[in-house]
C-alpha positions in Angstrom: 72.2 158.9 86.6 74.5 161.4 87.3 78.1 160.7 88.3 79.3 161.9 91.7 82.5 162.2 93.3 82.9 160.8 96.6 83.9 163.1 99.2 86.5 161.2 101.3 87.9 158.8 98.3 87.7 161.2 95.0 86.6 157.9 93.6 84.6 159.0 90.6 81.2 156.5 90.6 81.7 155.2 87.2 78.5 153.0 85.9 80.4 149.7 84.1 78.9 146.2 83.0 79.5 143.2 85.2 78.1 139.7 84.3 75.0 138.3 83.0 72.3 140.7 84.4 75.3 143.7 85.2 75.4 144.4 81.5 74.6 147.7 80.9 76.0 150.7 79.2 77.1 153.6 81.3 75.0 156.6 81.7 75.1 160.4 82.7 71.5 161.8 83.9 70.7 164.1 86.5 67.7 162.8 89.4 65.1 165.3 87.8 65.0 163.1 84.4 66.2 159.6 86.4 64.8 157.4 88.3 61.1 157.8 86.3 60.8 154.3 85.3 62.0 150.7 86.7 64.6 150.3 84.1 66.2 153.8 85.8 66.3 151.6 88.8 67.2 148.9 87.6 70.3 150.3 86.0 71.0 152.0 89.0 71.0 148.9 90.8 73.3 147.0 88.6 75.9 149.7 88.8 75.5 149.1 93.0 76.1 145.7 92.2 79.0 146.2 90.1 81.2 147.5 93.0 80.8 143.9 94.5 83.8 143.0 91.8 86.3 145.4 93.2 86.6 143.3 96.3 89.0 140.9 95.4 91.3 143.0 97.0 89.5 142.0 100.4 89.6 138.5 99.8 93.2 138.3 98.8 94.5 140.5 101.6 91.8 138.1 104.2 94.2 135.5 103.5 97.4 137.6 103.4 96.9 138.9 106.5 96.3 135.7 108.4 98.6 132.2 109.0 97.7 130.9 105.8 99.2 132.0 102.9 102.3 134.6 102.4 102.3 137.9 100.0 104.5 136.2 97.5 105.0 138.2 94.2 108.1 138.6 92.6 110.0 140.2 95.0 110.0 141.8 98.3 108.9 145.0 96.8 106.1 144.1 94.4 103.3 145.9 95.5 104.6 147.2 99.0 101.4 147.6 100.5 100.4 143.2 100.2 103.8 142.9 101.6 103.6 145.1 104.6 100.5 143.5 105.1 101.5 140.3 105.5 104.6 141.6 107.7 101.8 143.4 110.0 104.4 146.7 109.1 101.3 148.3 107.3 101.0 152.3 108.1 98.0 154.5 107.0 100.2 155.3 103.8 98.9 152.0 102.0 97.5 151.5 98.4 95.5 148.9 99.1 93.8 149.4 102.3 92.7 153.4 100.4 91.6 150.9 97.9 89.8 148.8 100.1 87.9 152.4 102.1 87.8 153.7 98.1 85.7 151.1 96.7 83.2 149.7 99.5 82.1 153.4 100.1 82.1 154.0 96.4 79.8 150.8 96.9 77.9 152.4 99.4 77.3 155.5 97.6 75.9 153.6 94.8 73.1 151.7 96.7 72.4 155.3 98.4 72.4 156.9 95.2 69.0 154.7 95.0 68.0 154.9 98.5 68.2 158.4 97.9 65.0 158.8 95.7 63.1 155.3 96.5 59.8 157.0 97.0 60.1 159.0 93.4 58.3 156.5 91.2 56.0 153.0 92.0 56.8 149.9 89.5 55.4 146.3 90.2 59.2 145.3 91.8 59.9 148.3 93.4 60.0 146.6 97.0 62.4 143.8 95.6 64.8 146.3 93.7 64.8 148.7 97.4 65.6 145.3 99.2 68.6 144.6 97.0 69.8 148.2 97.1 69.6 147.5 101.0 71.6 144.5 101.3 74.3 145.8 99.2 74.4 148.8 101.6 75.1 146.4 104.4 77.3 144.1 102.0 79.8 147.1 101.5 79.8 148.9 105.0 79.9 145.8 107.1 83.5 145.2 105.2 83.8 148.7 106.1 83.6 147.9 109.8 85.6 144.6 109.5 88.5 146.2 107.9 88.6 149.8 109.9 85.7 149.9 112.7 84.0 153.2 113.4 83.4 154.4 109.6 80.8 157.7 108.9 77.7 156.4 108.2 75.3 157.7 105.8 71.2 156.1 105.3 69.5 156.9 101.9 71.8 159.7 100.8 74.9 160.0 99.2 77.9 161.2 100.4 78.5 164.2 98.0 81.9 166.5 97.9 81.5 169.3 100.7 80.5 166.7 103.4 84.0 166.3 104.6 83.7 169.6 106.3 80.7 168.0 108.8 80.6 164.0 108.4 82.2 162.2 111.2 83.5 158.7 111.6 80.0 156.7 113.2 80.5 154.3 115.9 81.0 150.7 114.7 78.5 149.3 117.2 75.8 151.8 115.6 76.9 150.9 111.9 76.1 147.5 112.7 72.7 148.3 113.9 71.9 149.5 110.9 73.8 146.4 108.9 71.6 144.8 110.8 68.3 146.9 110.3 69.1 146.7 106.7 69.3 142.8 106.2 66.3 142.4 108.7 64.8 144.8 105.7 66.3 142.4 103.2 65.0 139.3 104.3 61.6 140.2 104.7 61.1 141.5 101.1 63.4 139.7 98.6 62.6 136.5 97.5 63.7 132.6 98.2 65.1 132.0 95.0 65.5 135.2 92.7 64.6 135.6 88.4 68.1 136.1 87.1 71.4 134.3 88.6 73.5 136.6 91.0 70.8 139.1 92.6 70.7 138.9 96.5 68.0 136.6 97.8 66.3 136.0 101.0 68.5 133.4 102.1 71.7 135.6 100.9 70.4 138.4 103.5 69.7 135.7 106.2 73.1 134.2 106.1 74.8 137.4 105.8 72.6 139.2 109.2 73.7 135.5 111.0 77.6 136.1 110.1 77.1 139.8 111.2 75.6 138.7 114.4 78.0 136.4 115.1 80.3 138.9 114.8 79.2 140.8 117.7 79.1 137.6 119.8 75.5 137.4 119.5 75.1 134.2 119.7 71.0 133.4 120.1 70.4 135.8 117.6 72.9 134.4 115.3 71.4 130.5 115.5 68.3 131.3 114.9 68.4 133.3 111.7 71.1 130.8 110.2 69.0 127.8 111.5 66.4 129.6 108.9 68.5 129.2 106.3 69.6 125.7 106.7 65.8 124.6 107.2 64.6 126.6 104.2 65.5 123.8 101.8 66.9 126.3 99.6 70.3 125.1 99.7 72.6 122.3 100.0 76.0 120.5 100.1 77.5 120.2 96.7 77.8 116.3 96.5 81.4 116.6 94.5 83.3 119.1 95.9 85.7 118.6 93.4 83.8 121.0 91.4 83.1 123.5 93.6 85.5 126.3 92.6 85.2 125.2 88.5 83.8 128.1 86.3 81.4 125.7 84.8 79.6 124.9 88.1 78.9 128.1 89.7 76.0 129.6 91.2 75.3 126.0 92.0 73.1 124.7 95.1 75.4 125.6 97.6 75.6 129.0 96.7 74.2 131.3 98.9 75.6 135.0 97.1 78.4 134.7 94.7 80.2 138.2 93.2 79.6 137.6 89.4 82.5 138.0 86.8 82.9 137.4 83.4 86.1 137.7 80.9 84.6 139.5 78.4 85.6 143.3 79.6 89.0 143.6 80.9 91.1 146.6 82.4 94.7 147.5 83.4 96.7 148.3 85.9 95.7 152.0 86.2 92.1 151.1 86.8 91.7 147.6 88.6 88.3 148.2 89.6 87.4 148.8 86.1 88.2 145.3 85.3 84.6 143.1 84.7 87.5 139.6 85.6 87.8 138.8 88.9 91.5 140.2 88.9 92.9 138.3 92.2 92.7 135.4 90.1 95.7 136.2 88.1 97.6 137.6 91.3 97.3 133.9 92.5 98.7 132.2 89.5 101.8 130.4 88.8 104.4 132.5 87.5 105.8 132.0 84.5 103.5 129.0 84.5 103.7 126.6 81.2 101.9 123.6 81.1 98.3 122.0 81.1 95.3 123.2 83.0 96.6 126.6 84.7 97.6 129.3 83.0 100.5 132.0 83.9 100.0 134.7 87.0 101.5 136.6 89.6 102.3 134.1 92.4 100.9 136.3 95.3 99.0 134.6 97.8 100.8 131.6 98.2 99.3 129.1 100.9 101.7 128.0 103.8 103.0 124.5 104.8 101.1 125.3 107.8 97.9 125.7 105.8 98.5 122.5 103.6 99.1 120.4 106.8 95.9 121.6 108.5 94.3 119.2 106.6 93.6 115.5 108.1 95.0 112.7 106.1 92.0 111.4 103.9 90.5 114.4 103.4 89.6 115.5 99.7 89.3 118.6 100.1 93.3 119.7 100.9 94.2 119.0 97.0 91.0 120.9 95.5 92.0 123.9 97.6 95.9 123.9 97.5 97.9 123.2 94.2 101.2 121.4 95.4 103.2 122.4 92.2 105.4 120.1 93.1 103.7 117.2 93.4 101.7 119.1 89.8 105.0 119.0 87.9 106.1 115.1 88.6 102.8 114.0 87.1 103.1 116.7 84.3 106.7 116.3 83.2 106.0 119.5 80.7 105.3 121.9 83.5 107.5 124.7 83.4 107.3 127.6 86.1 109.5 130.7 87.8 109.9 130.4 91.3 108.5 133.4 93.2 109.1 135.9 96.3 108.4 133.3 99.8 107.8 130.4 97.2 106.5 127.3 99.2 105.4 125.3 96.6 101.3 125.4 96.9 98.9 128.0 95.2 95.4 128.7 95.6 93.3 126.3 93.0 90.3 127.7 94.3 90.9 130.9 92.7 93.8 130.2 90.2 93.6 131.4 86.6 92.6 128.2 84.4 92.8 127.7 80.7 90.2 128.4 78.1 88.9 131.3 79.3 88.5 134.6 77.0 90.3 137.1 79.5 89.8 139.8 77.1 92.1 143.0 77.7 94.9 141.2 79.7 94.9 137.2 80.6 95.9 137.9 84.4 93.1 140.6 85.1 90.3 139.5 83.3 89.3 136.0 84.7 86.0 134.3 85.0 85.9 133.0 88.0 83.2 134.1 90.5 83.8 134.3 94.1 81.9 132.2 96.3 81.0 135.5 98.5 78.9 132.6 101.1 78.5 129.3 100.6 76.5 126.6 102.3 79.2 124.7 104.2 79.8 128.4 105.7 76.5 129.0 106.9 76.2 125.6 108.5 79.9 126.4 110.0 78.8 129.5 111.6 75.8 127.9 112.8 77.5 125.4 114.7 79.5 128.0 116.4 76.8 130.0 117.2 75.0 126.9 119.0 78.1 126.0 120.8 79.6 129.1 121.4 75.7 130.5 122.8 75.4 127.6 125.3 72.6 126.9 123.0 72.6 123.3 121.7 75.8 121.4 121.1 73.9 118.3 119.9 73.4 120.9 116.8 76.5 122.1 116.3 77.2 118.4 115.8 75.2 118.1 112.9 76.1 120.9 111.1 79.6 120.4 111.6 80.0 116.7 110.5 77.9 117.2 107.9 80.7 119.3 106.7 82.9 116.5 107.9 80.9 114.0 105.6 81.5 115.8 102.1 85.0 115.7 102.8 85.2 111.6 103.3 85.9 112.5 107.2 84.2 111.1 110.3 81.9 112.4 112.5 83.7 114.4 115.9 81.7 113.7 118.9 83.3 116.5 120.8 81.2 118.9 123.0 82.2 122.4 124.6 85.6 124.2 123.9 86.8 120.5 122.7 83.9 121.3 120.0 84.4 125.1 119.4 87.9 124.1 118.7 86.9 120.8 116.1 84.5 123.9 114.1 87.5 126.6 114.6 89.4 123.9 112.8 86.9 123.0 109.7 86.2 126.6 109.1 89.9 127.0 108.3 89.8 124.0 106.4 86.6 124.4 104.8 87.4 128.1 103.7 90.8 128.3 103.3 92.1 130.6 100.2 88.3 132.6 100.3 89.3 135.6 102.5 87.9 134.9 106.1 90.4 133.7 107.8 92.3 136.7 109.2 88.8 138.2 110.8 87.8 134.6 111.7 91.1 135.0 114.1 90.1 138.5 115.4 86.3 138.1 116.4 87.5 135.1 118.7 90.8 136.3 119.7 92.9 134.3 118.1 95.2 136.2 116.1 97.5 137.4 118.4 99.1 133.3 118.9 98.2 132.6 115.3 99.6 135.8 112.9 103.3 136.1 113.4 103.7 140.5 114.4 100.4 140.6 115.2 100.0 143.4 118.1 96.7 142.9 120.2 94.8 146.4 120.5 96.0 147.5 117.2 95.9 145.2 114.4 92.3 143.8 114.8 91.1 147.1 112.8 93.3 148.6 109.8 94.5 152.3 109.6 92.0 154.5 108.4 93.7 156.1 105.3 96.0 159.4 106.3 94.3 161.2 102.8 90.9 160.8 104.1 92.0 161.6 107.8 93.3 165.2 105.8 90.3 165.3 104.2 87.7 165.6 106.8 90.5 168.3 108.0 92.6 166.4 110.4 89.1 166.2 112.9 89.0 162.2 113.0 91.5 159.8 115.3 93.4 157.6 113.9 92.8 153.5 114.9 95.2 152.9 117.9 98.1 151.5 117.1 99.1 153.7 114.0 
């Protein structure tokens, strides 16, 4: 496969290893002598996959941007573009959100890449290895959309260099019809449960076509196709959710996707994407941390009190998913750490680097830990919104939602109507805290304006498009309102 260079990004689409099945050696081939066999396209596919890594970024900066954690770092300066962010002072100049556009359409142009020549050859899985391609298409470009709305829009061809002369920004209500074209494509041809851990599955393109309809407020549609996935049997609570986050208990039954990582291939700062470790893991660690358990790290991302007191007394949950390092250090009198930029005292466990991993290269970008891209408790969240927000069936929404409740030791809520949608606004941010959806969960139901301190309604539901691709399609695109 030959290498290309992204038009608008001048990202060059590297082909790099990722975890388990994303192990392959990179390759240099033009389409006339690839794409003849199903290993061609199967290597293809694993370097579409590999792109799912890079967004760490998104998660971190999910939970940055929204009421529950703070930038953190060391200081008010490290890494500028996290902390305007979190101010809601971020400008189209920002490292990150080019990052962010960078990566998902180098993600993009990776499962197009495949798209591209998907009639060239027949091979007993074709169909299934087209239907992953196509659900990573709509993974990457409906992050697109959440992050900066009307993106251009390309179906089964690259974007190549030249196109910013012609290729326009498309509509975000006609890149979701095709998100949503391309999971209805997903679902019907990959299978229930897949060969080799990490591959997309029926039920991963279900529950992601039911979030992306729930997005767009469509309610009936989005019920039903969740509803699916609950009733498929394919997936379940985890009993101990004490273990839900530990890197020797992923890809477990309440997995629905995960992004895979391993620590075996690190990177550096000049190339964070390169990194195989799951790098917002070490951004979330103590600093200066000495002691059992955790290991050292940057000390972005730090929860609020806010956050920590969401939780309702007795529920088990709060301490899996918030580390109060105070509370960490009186039971550990050896614990030694530096307090950092907006220290309040908690860190994310869920994602916090942990001891006795390899984290070959560089201990803070190299960790393990996969991230839990959709779980279980989500899809049975979304589905009790979509029932009680659609009018649909709020007896329903009931169940879903206090079976949440149950795993975490809490009693069943017996509300109905906006007394419910509040009780599963609620255990979403509970539930999900420290895994990235939290800022758009505030947007879509227009929330964030009374819940993000700066937060300016009619500019910062959508993020700045960055000004470098704005000059490089020569100045012809709008910039998102606001900036």
């Amino acid at each position: 496969m030959r290498k290309t260079l992204f038009v608008l990004t001048s990202v060059l689409l590297v082909f790099a290893c990722s975890d388990d099945f994303v192990n392959v050696d990179s390759f240099d081939e033009d389409s006339e002598s690839f794409f003849n066999s199903e290993d061609d396209y199967q290597s293809a596919l694993i370097s579409a996959y590999d792109m799912l890594q890079s967004s760490y970024i998104n998660v971190m900066l999910g939970e940055i941007a929204s009421d529950n954690t703070l930038a953190g770092g060391e200081s008010a300066t490290d890494v500028p573009g996290i902390q305007e962010i979190d101010d809601m002072i971020h400008t189209p100049v920002n490292q990150q959100l080019r990052d962010i556009w960078s990566w998902m359409f180098a993600g993009v142009n990776r499962a197009n890449y495949i798209l591209e020549f998907k009639d060239k050859t027949d091979f007993a899985n074709r169909d299934i290895v087209i239907a992953e391609a196509t659900f990573l298409r709509a993974y990457y470009y409906f992050e697109l959309v959440k992050w900066f709305g009307d993106v251009p829009l390309a179906v089964d061809q690259r974007l190549l260099f030249g196109d910013q002369n012609i290729v326009e920004r498309t509509p975000q209500s006609e890149v979701y019809t095709q998100i949503e074209q391309d999971l209805l494509f997903a679902a019907n041809n990959l299978p229930l449960v897949q060969t080799e851990t990490g591959r997309a599955s029926k039920g991963a393109a279900q529950a992601l076509l039911g979030k992306v309809y729930l997005y767009q407020d469509k309610f009936t549609e989005s019920a039903s196709v969740l509803d699916e996935v609950i009733n498929s049997g394919t997936y379940d609570l985890l009993v101990d959710y004490s273990t839900m986050f530990e890197n020797d208990n992923e890809n477990n039954i309440e997995s629905v996707f995960e992004v895979q990582y391993t620590d075996i291939e690190g990177a550096g700062f000049g190339c964070l994407q390169c990194s195989e470790g799951n790098v917002a893991v070490g951004f979330n660690g103590i600093r200066n941390y000495s002691g059992p358990e955790f290991e050292s790290g940057f000390s972005f991302n730090v929860p609020t009190q806010e956050a920590f007191d969401a939780f309702e007394s007795g529920d088990i949950r709060r301490d899996v998913a918030i580390l109060d390092i105070e509370a960490w250090a009186i039971t550990n009198p050896d614990v030694s750490f530096v307090e950092g930029f907006e220290h309040t005292g908690y860190y994310n466990r869920k994602y916090i680097a942990r001891q006795g991993d390899l984290n070959t290269g560089d201990a803070n970008l190299t960790n393990p830990n996969n991230y839990r891209a959709i779980r279980f408790a989500d899809v049975l969240l979304m589905a009790a919104e979509a029932n009680n927000r659609g009018n649909i069936d709020d007896s329903k929404a009931q169940t879903y939602l206090n079976r949440v409740r149950n795993r975490a030791i809490l009693g069943n809520s017996s509300a109905t109507g906006q007394a419910l949608t509040e009780a599963i606004y609620q255990e979403r941010r509970v539930e999900l805290v420290g895994e990235g959806h939290r800022f758009f969960d505030l947007v879509r139901t227009g929330r964030a304006a009374t819940e993000i301190n700066g937060f300016q309604t009619g500019k910062h539901e959508l993020f700045p498009i960055p000004s470098i691709e704005i000059e490089l399609a020569g100045n012809r695109w709008e910039q998102n309102p606001g900036y």
